[in-house]
C-alpha positions in Angstrom: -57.6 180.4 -94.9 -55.6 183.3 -93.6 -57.0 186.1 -92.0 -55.1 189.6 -92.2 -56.2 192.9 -92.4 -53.3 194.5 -95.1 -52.7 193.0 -99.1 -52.7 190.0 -99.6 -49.2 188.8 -102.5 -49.5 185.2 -103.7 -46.1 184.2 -105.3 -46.9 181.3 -108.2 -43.7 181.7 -110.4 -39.8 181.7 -109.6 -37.8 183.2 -112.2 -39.5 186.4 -113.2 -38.5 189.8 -112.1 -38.8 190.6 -108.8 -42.1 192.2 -107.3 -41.2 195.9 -106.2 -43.6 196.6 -103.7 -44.1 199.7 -102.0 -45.2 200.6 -98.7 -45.5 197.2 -96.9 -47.1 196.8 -94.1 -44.3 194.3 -91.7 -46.4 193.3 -88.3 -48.9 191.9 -87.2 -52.1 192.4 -89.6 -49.8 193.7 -92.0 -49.2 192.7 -95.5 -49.2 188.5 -96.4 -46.8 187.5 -98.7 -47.5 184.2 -99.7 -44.9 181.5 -101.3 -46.6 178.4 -100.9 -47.2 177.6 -104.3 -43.3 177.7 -104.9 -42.0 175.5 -102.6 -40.9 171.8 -103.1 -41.2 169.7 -99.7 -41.8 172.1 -97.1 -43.6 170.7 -94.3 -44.6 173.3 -91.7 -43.2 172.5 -88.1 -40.1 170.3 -89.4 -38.6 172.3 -92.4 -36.0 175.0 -92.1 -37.3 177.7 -93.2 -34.4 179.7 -93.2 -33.6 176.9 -96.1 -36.2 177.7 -98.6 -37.1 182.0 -98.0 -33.9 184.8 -96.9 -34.4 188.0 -97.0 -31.6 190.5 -98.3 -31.2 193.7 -97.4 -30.1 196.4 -99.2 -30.7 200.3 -97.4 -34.7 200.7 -96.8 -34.9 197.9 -99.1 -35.7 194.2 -98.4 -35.6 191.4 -100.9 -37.6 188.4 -100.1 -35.5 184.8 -101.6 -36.8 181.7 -102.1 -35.2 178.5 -102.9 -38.2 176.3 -104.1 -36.4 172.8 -103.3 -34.7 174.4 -100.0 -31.6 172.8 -100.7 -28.3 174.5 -102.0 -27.7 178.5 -102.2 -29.9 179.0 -105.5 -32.1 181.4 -104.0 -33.8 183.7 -106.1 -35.7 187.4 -105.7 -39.2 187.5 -105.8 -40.4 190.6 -103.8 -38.4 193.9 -103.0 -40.2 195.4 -100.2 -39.4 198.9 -99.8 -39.3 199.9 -96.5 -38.8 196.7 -95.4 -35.1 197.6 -94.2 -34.4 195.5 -90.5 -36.9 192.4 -91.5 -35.8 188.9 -90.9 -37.7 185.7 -91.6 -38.3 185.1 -88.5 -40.1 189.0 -87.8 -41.9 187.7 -91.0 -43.1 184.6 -89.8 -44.0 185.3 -86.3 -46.0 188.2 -87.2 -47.9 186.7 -89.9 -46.8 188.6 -92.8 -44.9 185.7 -94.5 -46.8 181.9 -95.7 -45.0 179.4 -95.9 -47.6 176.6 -96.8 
């Protein structure tokens, strides 16, 4: 189980419009966003995850990507986190915010 303190987002379908969600909470406690449920053959602790999630920025916008298969360049919009303007994966992942499975 995770344990966080902000909202909790669990992603199950790739290919509708993107989530606009306001106000999230980056750091530690903050905000989960949780792909899991989309991703094809990623194995935590041997998978890139820079392969299957990118996140796009765009002013004090951030765009969360996934590529469910984590292979090729189709990566496609799930989340737009305003605010989230200066947020990498790896911010994500390190501080909790972002499950990858």
């Amino acid at each position: 189980s995770l344990a966080f303190a902000g909202d909790y987002f669990d992603f199950d379908v790739i290919g509708e419009s993107p989530q606009q969600i306001a106000g999230f909470d980056a750091g530690i406690g903050g905000d989960v966003l949780d792909v899991s449920d989309l991703l094809e053959g990623f194995v935590p602790g041997l998978s890139d995850p820079g392969a299957f999630v990118q996140v796009a920025q765009a002013g004090d916008e951030a765009a969360l990507l996934v590529n469910a298969d984590g292979s090729g360049e189709d990566f496609v919009a799930v989340a737009v986190l305003e605010g989230g303007a200066g947020l990498t994966v790896n911010d994500l992942l390190a501080d909790g915010n972002l499950f990858l499975g």
